[in-house]
N, C-alpha and C positions, 0 to 999 in steps of 0.2 A: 665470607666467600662472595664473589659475585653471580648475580641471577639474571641468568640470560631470558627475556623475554621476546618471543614471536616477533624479532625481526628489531626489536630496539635494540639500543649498545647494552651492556653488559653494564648494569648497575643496582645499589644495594638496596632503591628505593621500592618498598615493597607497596607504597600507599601514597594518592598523590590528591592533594584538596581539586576540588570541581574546577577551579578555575586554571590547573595546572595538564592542558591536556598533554598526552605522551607526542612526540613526534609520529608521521605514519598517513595513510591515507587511511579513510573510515574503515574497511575491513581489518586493517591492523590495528586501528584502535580500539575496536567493537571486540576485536580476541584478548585485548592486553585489559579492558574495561569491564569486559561484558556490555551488554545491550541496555541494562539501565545506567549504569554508568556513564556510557559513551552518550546517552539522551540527557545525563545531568550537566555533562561537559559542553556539549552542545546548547542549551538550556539557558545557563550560566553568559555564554561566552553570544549569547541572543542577549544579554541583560532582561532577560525574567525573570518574574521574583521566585527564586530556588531557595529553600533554607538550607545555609552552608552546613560542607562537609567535609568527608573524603571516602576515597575509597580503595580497598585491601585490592589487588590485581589479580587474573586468575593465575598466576605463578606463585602467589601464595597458598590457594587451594591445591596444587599441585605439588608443592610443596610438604604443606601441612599432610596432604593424603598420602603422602609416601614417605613421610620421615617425621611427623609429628609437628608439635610446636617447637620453634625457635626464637632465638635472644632476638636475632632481625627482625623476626614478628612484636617482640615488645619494643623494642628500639623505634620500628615505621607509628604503633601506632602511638605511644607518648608521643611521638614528636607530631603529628597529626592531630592530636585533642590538644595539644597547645596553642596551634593554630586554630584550631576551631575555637577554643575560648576566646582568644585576642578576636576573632572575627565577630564571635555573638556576644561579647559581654561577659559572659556566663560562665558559671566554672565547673567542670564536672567533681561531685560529689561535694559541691559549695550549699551548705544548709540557705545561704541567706540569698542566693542567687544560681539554685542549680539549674545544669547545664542538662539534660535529658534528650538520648538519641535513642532513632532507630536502628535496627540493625537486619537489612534484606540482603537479600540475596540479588544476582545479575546474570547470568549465562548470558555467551552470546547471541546466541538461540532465544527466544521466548519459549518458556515453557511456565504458561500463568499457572500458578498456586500449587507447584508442585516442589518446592523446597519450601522451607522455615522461615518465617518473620520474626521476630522479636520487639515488641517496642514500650517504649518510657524506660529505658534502663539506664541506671542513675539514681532509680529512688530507694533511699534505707528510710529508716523511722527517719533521721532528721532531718533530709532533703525533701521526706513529704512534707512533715512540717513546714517545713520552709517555703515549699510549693502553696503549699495553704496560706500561708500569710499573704506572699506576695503575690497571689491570685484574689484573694479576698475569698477563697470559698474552699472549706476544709475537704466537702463534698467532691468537691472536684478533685482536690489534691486525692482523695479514696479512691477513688472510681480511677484513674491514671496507676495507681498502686494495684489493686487488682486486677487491672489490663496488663500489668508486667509480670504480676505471678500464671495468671493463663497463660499468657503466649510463652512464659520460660517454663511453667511447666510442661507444653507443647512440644518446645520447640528440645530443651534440653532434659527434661523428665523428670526432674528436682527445684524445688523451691529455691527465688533468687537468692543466691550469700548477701548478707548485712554488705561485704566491701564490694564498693560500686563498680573498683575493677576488675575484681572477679568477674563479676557478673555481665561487662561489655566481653571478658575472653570467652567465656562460657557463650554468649551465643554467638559470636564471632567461629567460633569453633562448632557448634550446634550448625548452624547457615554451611561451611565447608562442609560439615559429614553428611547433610542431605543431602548433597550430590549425589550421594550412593545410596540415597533410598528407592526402596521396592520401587514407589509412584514413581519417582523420579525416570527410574532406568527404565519402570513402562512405557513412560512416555516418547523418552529419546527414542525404543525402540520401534513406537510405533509411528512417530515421526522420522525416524533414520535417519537421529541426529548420533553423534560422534560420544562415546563415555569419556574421551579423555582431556578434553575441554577445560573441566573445573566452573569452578564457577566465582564471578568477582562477588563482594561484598563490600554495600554500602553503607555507610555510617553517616546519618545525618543528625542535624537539630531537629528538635520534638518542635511541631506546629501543633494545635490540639482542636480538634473539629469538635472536640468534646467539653469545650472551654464553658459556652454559654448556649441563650439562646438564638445569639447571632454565629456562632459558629456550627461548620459542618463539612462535611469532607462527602467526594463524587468521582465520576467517570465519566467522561464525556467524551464521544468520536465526534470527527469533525466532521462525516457525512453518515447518513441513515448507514448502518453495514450490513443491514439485512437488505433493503432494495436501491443503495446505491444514493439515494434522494437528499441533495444537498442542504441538510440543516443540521444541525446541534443535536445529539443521540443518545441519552443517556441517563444518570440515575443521581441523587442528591439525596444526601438522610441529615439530617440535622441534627447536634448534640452527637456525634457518632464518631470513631476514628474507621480509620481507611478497608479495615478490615471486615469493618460490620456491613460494606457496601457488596464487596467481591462475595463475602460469606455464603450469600444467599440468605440470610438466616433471620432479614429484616423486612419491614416492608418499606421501601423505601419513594420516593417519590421522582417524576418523570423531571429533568432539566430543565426545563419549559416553568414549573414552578420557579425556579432561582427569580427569573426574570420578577417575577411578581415580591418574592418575598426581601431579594438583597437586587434591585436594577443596576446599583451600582460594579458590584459585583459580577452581576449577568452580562453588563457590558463590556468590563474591563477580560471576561473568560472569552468571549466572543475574540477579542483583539487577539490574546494570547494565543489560543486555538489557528486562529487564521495565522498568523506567524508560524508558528510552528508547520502548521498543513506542506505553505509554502519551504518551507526548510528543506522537509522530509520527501515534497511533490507528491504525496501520495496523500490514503485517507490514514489518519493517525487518531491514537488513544491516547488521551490524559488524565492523568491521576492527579486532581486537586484537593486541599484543605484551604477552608474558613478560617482563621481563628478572630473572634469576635470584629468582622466585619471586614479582617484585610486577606486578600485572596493571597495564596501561595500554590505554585505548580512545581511540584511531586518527581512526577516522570511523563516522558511520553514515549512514544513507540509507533512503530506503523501497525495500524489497527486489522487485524481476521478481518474477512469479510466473506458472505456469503460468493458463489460463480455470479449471480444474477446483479448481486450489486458490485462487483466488479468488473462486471460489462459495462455498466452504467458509468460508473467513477472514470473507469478509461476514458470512454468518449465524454464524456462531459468537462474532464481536464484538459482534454487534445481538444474540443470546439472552445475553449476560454482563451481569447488571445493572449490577456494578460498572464496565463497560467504558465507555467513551465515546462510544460511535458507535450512533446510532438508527437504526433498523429503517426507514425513510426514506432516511437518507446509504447504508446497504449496498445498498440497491435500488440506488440513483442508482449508485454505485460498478461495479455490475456489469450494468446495466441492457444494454449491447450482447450482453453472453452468452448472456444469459437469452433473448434474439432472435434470435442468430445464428450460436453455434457449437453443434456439435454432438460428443459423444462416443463412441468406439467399445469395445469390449470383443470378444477374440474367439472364435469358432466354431468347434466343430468339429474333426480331426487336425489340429495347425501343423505344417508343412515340418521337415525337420531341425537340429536349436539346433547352429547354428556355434560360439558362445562365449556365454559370458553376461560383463557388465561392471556400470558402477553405474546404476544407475534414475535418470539426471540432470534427463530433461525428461521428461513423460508422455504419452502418445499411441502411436500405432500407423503408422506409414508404411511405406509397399513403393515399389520405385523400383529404377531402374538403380544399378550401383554406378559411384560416381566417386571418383577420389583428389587431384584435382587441382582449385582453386577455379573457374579459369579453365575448367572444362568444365563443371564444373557448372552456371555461369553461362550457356555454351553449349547445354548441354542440355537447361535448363529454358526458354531465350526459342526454342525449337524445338518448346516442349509436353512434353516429357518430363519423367515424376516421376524425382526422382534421390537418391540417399542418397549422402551426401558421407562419405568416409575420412581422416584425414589423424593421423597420428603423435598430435598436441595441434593446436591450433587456436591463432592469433595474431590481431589486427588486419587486419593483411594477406590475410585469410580472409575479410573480413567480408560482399563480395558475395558469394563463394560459400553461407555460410549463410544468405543471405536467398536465392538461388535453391534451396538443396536441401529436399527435401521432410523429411529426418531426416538427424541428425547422427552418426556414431561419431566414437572417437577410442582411439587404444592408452592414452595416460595422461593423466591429470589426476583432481582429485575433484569434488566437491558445487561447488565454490566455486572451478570451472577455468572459464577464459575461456568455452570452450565450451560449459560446462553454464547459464553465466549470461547469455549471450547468447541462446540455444537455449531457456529457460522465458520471457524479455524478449519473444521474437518468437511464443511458442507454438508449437513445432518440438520434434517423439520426439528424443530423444537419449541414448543410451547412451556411457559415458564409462569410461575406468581399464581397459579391457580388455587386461591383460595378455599374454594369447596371442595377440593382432593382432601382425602386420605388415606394415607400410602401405608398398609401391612405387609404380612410377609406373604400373606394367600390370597390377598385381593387388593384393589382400591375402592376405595368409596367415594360418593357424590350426597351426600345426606344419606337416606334410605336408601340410594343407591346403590348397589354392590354390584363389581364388576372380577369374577374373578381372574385368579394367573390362567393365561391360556387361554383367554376371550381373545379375539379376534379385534382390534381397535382402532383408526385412523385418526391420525392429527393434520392441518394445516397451519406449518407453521407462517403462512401470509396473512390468516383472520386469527390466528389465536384459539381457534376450535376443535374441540377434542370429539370423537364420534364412536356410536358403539356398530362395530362393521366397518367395511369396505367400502372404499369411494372408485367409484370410475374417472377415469382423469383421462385426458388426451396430450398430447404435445402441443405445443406454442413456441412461435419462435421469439425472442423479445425484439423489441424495433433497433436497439442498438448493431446486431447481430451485422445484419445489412450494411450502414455506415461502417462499419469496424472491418468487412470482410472487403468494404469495397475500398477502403485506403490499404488492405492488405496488399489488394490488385494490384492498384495503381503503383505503390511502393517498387515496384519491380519491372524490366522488362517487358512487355509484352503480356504482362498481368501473370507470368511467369512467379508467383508470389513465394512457394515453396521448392520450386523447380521439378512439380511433378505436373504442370502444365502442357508437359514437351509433347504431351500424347497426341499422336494425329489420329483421326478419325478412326483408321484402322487399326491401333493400338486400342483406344478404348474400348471399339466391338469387341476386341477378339478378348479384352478384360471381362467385359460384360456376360461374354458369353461364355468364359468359363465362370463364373461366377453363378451363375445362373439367375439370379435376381437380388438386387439390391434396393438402398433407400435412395429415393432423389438426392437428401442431404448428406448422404453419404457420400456418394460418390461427386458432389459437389465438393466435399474438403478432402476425398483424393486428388481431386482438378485442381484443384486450391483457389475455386472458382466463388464467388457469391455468386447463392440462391440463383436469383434473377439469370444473369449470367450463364450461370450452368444450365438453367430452365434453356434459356437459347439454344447454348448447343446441342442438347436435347433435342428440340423441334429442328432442328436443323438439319439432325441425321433421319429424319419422316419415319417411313413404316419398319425402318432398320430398332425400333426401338416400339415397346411395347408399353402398354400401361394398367397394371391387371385391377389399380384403385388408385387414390389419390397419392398415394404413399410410394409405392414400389415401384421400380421398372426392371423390365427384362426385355432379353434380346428377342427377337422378331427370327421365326426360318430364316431369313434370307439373310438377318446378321448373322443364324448359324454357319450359313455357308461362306459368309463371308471369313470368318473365323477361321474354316475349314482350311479354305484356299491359302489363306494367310500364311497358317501353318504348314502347309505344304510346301510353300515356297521356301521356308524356312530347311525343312527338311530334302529339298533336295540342292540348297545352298552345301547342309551338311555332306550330304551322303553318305557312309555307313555308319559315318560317327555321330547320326541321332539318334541308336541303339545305346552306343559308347557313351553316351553324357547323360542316360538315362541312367544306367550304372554305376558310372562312376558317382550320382547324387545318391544313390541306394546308402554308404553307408552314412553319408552325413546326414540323411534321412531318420534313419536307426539314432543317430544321438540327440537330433532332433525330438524325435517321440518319447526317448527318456526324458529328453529337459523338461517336455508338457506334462510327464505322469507326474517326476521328481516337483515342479511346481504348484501342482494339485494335489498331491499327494506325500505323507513322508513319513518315515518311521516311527512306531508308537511301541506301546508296555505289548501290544496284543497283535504286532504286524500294522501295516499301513493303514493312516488314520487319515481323514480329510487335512491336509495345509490349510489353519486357521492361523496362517500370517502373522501370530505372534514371537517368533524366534527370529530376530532380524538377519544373526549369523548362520542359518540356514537359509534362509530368503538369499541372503546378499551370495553364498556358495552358489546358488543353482544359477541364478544371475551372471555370474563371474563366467560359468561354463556358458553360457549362453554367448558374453559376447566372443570369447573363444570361435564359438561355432559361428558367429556371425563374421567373423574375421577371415575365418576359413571360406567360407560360402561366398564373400565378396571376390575375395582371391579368384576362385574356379570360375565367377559367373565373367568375369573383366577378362579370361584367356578364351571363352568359348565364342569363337566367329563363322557368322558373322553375328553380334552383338545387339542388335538396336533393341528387340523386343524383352532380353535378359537385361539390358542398361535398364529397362523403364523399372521391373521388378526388383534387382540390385536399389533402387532411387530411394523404392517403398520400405524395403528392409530397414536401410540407413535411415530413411526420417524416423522409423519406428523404432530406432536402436538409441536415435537423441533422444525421444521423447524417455525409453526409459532410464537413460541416465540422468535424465532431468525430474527422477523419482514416479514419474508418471506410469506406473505398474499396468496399467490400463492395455498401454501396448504390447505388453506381452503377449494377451492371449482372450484379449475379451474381443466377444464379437460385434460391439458396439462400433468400434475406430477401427482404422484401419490398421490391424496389430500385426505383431510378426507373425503369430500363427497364422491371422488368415491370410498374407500373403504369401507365406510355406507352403500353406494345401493348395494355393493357384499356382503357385508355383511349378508342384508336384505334379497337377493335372495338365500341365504347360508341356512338363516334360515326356507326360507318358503319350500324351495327344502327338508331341516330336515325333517318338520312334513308332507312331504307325498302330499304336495300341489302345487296349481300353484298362480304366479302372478296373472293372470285373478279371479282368486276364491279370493287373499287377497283382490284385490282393488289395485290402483294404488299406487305408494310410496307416 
C-alpha cells in the first residue's frame, strides 16, 4: 500500500539515505525527518563530514504504533543497509569488515534524552572478533561489545540476539515504542508539544570516540547559552562515546581543552560550527566524534538558551553586518522577554558558599531543599519554592525540574542532561559539584550536612551554592534598550506593538484605575523603551507621582482628570452606561470561573491547586477562554462611542497572541500585562461608567 506522508506524494519509501532529502520547505521536512534528521540532511548536503546513513520517517513510527511491524519496514530498511555498505565499505554483520550503526531517535520537536539510543549494533562473537583484528585492539573491540549490551538492555530490556538483524529491528522498534514512554509524554506535556507526531529514526555508521587515545566525542554551542557571549561552549571527554558526555555521569573536560590537545581538530570544529551557526542563523548545538584524530559531526540543532543570553545572541547577530538576521527578525525573536522577564543580580552580605560547581544555567533561586523528583513535584503544587538535588539528573526527572525553582547536581558538565534542560526551561542551575553528596534526607558537603527542608540559594552566574537566602534586586541588561529601541523605530510613530495609540488622557485615566504600577511596566504596555517612556512620564509633571524609584501612580489631579474623562464618556452613553455595565455582568461570571477553573481543578478530595501537569485540562480551560475572549471583543467593537474600549479591547488581543504563542504568563500573572489584569481594569472602567463604586457592585 502506499503511505501518505505530511504533504509528500504518496510513496512506498519508508527510509531515505542523508543525502536524499524529501521534497518540501524545512517545516515539512522537519515533520517527515524529524529534527535530527532534517540536521543530518542539511549537514550532508553543507558537505560536512557526517557518517553515512539513513533514516526510518515519522510515518513509520506512526505506522508501527498503530499496526505493528510490516514487510515495508524490512523492504526500506534492506534496501538502505545496502546503500550504506556500498557508501562505507563495510558490511553489516561482515566478521572481516563489520559495518556497526547507531540507532537514535528524531522528533521534530527536541526533546533531549527523553527516548532510547542504541549503539554498536552489529556486533556478535564474530564481528567483535573481527572488530579486534581490524582495530588492532581486542579491548576495544570489548568495551564497543558491552556498550551494546547496556544501551539494548536499556533501551529493549533483553540481551542483544547473536543475529545482527534481529538486533538493528529490535532497537529500531525499542526507539519507535519510546514515543510513548512515561518521560516521554512528560515531557511533550510539559512543553505542549503534540503526542501524535511519532518520532523518525536514525540509522548511522559507528564513529568511535572510544577508539584510542586520540579519539573522543563532545557538545559544543556555538555561543555561551547561558550569557549569550560569543565563543565555543561546551564539553569534550576522551576515549568516550556520545552518551557518556549527555549522561552527566562523567567528568568531562571544558572545549577550550581540544584546542590544546587535538589544534587541529579544534580548528577544523571551529569552521564547522561557524558553518552551521550561519545555516541555522541562530545559536546552535553540536554533537561531534573523534575517531583517532579525524573529526566527524554527529547532529546539530538550534541550541536552548537561557532569556538573558538570548537577549544578547539577538542583538549581537542584528549589529554583525556580515550576519543574517535583521534587526526586525532579533526583536520578533525575543520580543516576549523584552516584556516579560525580569533579571536579578545580588545585594548585599550572601549567606555562607556551601560549595561552588559550574555556572550551567543563569539566575538566582532560593527554595527548600529537595532530593527527590517526586517531592519536588509535591512541594511546588503546595506553593513552595524548591531547589531540587539529585546525583545527575536523567529523563525520569523531567517533572521534577519543571516543578523545581533551581537545579543542583554532583556531576555532569555544560552539555549534561541537566544543564540543558535547566537553560531550555529558564531554571539557575549549578552542575559538576564535586563535593555534594546527594541522599535521600539530606545533602552533604564533607562534614557538612545540609538537610531536606533547609532553606538554600544557588547562582547559577558564579556557580555557587548558599545555605539561606540571597537578597537580590533587578537589573536591566544593556541589550534590553538597543532591542526595545529598534522595536520603536520598526513601526510608525514608534507605534511598535500598536498599543502606543494612548494619548495622554487614555494613559491617566489607565494609571488611575490601576492604581500604581512599575515604570517598566507600563513602559511595555506603551511599547515604549525605558528611556522613552521615562519621557513621557516627566512630560505629564505633577499629573504623575513617584512613591520610590520603582513605582508610579497617579497624582489627585490625574484622579480628577480620570473622573472627568469618564464622565464624558458617560454622558456620550446616556442611560446605556448602566446597560453595558450589565450586559458585562455575565461575561464577567464566566470570566471568574475561567481564573478559579485555571487555579484550581478537580482532585480524589474536592479542588486541588492546578500544578500544570495535565496538558488536556490546561489546553480545555484555555479553549474556553478564547471563546470568551471572542465574545468580549465582539461586545467591546458595538459599544459607542468606542475609543477608550478600542484601547482595552488592543490589550486583551496582545495578551490573547502572547498566549497562543504558549506564553501562559498572560493569562493571569500579574507580572505582564495579562488578561486578568486588564479584565479587573476593565471591570472597574465599567462600574466607574454607570456612576458607581466597587463597594456598591460587590467584589470582582
Amino acid at each position: 500500500m502506499g503511505v501518505a506522508i505530511a504533504g509528500i506524494r504518496p510513496t512506498r519509501r519508508l527510509a531515505r539515505a542523508f543525502d536524499d532529502a524529501p521534497p518540501g520547505d524545512d517545516a515539512a521536512q522537519r515533520s517527515v525527518l524529524g529534527g535530527k534528521g532534517k540536521s543530518l540532511f542539511d549537514m550532508t548536503a553543507l558537505g560536512l563530514p557526517v557518517p553515512p546513513g539513513f533514516t526510518l520517517m515519522t510515518d513509520a513510527c506512526r505506522q508501527y504504533l498503530d499496526s505493528g511491524w510490516s514487510a515495508d519496514m524490512d523492504a526500506a530498511i534492506s534496501a538502505a543497509l545496502r546503500d550504506l555498505e556500498r557508501r562505507s565499505g563495510l558490511g553489516f554483520g561482515d566478521p572481516d569488515a563489520p559495518l556497526l550503526v547507531s540507532v537514535r531517535s528524531g522528533s521534530a520537536a527536541s526533546m533531549p534524552g527523553m527516548m532510547d539510543t542504541v549503539l554498536n549494533v552489529g556486533l556478535d562473537a564474530l564481528t567483535t572478533a573481527g572488530l579486534g583484528r581490524r582495530s588492532g585492539d581486542t579491548a576495544f573491540a570489548a568495551d564497543c561489545a558491552e556498550r551494546l549490551n547496556q544501551s539494548f538492555v536499556k533501551a529493549v530490556g533483553t540481551s542483544p540476539p547473536e543475529c545482527v538483524q534481529a538486533q538493528l529491528r529490535g532497537a529500531i522498534e525499542a526507539v519507535f515504542r519510546s514515543w510513548n514512554s512515561d518521560r516521554a509524554r512528560a515531557y511533550r506535556r510539559i512543553e505542549g508539544l503534540s503526542d501524535d507526531a511519532g518520532t523518525a529514526v536514525n540509522v548511522q555508521m559507528m564513529v568511535f570516540g572510544n577508539r584510542d587515545e586520540r579519539s573522543g566525542t563532545g557538545v559544543v554551542f556555538s555561543r555561551d547559552p547561558s550569557t549569550g557571549e560569543p565563543r565555543l561552549y561546551g564539553d569534550v571527554l576522551f576515549r568516550a562515546q556520545g552518551e557518556d558526555v549527555v549522561a552527566g555521569t562523567h567528568a568531562t573536560l571544558s572545549i577550550d581543552a581540544l584546542s590544546e590537545i587535538l589544534p587541529d581538530v579544534w580548528q577544523a570544529l571551529c569552521g564547522h560550527v561557524r558553518t552551521i551557526e550561519r545555516h541555522y542563523r541562530d545559536l546552535v548545538e553540536v554533537e561531534f566524534t573523534i575517531e583517532s584524530g579525524r573529526l566527524w559531526i554527529l547532529q546539530a540543532r538550534v541550541g536552548k538558551r537561557s532569556p538573558r543570553a538570548a537577549l544578547r545572541i539577538a542583538h549581537d547577530m542584528a549589529l554583525d553586518a556580515d550576519f543574517p538576521v535583521s534587526r526586525t527578525e532579533a526583536v520578533g525573536r525575543v520580543g516576549d522577554i523584552l516584556s516579560a522577564v525580569s533579571f536579578h543580580k545580588r545585594r548585599g552580605a550572601p549567606p555562607p558558599v556551601l560549595a561552588r560547581g559550574l555556572a550551567a544555567s543563569p539566575g538566582i533561586a532560593v527554595g527548600m531543599l529537595v532530593t527527590r523528583s517526586e517531592d519536588a513535584v509535591f512541594q511546588a503544587a503546595s506553593g513552595q519554592s524548591v531547589i531540587l538535588a539529585r546525583p545527575e539528573t536523567s529523563p525520569s526527572d523531567v517533572e521534577g525540574i519543571a516543578a523545581a525553582a533551581g537545579l543542583l547536581t554532583a556531576r555532569g558538565g555544560f552539555a549534561s542532561h541537566a544543564a540543558v534542560v535547566a537553560r531550555g526551561w529558564g531554571k539557575p542551575a549549578v552542575v559538576g559539584i564535586d563535593a555534594m553528596a546527594v541522599g535521600d534526607d539530606a545533602i552533604h558537603f564533607g562534614d557538612v550536612i545540609i538537610p531536606v527542608g533547609t532553606v538554600i540559594a544557588i547562582d547559577g552566574d558564579t556557580g555557587e551554592v548558599f545555605r539561606g537566602a540571597l537578597d537580590v534586586e533587578d537589573v536591566t541588561p544593556r541589550e534590553i534598550a538597543t532591542l526595545r529601541a529598534w522595536r520603536d523605530d520598526a513601526s510608525p510613530s514608534g507605534e511598535s506593538q500598536g498599543r502606543d495609540a494612548m494619548s495622554d488622557d487614555d494613559f491617566i485615566v489607565m494609571l488611575a484605575i490601576k492604581g500604581m504600577a512599575t515604570a517598566s511596566s507600563l513602559a511595555d504596555i506603551l511599547g515604549l523603551s525605558r528611556d522613552d517612556a521615562e519621557a513621557r512620564f516627566d512630560r505629564l509633571g505633577d499629573l504623575v507621582e513617584r512613591p520610590n524609584a520603582t513605582f508610579l501612580r497617579a497624582a489627585a489631579a490625574a484622579h480628577a482628570r480620570c473622573a472627568d474623562a469618564i464622565a464624558q464618556h458617560r454622558a456620550a452613553l446616556g442611560d446605556d452606561a448602566e446597560a453595558v455595565l450589565r450586559q458585562f455582568e455575565p461575561l464577567n461570571a464566566r470570566f471568574k470561573t475561567l481564573v478559579t477553573d485555571w487555579q484550581m481543578r478537580p482532585g480524589e478530595n474536592g479542588a486541588a491547586p492546578n500544578d500544570h501537569t495535565d496538558a488536556a485540562y490546561d489546553a480545555g480551560v484555555l479553549a474556553r477562554a478564547r471563546h470568551c475572549h471572542a465574545e468580549t471583543a465582539a461586545w467591546l467593537a458595538q459599544i459607542k462611542p468606542a475609543r477608550t474600549l478600542a484601547l482595552f479591547a488592543a490589550r486583551f488581543a496582545h495578551a490573547m497572541r502572547r498566549i497562543d504563542a504558549a506564553d501562559i504568563a498572560f493569562f493571569i500573572s500579574p507580572r505582564v500585562d495579562s488578561y486578568h489584569n486588564v479584565w479587573f481594569e476593565l471591570h472597574e472602567y465599567l462600574i466607574r461608567l454607570a456612576g458607581r463604586t466597587r463597594a456598591q457592585e460587590g467584589a470582582y
